[in-house]
Phi, psi and omega in degrees: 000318181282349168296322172261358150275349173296261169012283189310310223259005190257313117020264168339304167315326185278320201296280208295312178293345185290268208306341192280297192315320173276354153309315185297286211287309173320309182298341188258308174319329195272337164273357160294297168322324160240014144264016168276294174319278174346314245274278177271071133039044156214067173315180152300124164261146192082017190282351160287305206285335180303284175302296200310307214259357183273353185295273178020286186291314183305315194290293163288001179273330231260306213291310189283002175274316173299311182300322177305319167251029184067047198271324217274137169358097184234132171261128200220052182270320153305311219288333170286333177285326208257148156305155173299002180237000174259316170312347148312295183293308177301346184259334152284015164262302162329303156308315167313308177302304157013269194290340199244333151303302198262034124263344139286336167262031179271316205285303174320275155015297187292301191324299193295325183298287177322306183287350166286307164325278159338323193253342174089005181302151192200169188283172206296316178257327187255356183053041167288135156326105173280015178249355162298321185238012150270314178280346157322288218302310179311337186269276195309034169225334178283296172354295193275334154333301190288344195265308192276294191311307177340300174283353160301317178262016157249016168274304191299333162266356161086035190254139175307149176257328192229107208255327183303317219293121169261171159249096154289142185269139156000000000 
């Protein structure tokens, strides 16, 4: 069972990195394009509205490829001192905080995506719908949730969680 949620959630993961890298490579075109315009005194008009909401997708596409593969910050100055079962625990307890984090801000979000609908919000030039890249952010933030409980509970059966993941030391 857990192989094959590993599959799905490995699956998601390609998904979410699909859409952050082509939000990237979209953000560098559209600042090429418009410091080329700038250039010849005709910028991209909506090259703000673009770049901003397009970060969204870059930043949260990103993320459940980075936990997966142990990308994320790690401060480990104790961790040669503490037992292996407390450096266990802490690191499930990490994944959990994780996981309670970044549904919340899925929950936070969505709240905010309904009231964008309702009110008609949209970016400052081009009227793109902000609720459109708010409910992105809400799937790609359950996506790196869903990506974090995984290691958790394969931190809790003693299965490697990050098979990729190296640690540098500071």
């Amino acid at each position: 069972m857990l192989a094959q949620m590993q599959k799905l959630v490995d699956r998601l993961i390609s998904l979410s990195a699909i859409i952050g890298t082509s939000g990237l490579i979209f953000v560098v075109l559209v600042i090429v394009i418009d410091v080329i315009g700038r250039n010849f005194g005709m910028p991209l008009y909506g090259a703000q509205d673009l770049v901003t909401m397009t970060m969204v997708l870059i930043v949260f596409g990103g993320m459940a490829l980075c936990d997966r593969r142990g990308g994320h910050i790690v401060v480990d100055i104790f961790e040669t001192t503490f037992p292996a079962a407390l450096n266990r625990t802490i690191d499930i307890f990490s994944a959990l905080l994780g996981v309670a984090i970044f549904v919340l801000i899925a929950v936070t979000v969505y709240q905010s995506a309904k009231l964008s609908v309702m009110l008609h919000l949209s970016t400052n030039l081009l009227n793109l719908p902000n609720a459109w890249f708010q409910y992105a952010l809400c799937v790609l933030s359950l996506v790196g949730a869903l990506t974090m409980g995984l290691r958790a509970l394969r931190l809790i059966w003693r299965d490697d969680p990050q098979p990729t993941g190296e640690k540098e030391p500071l």
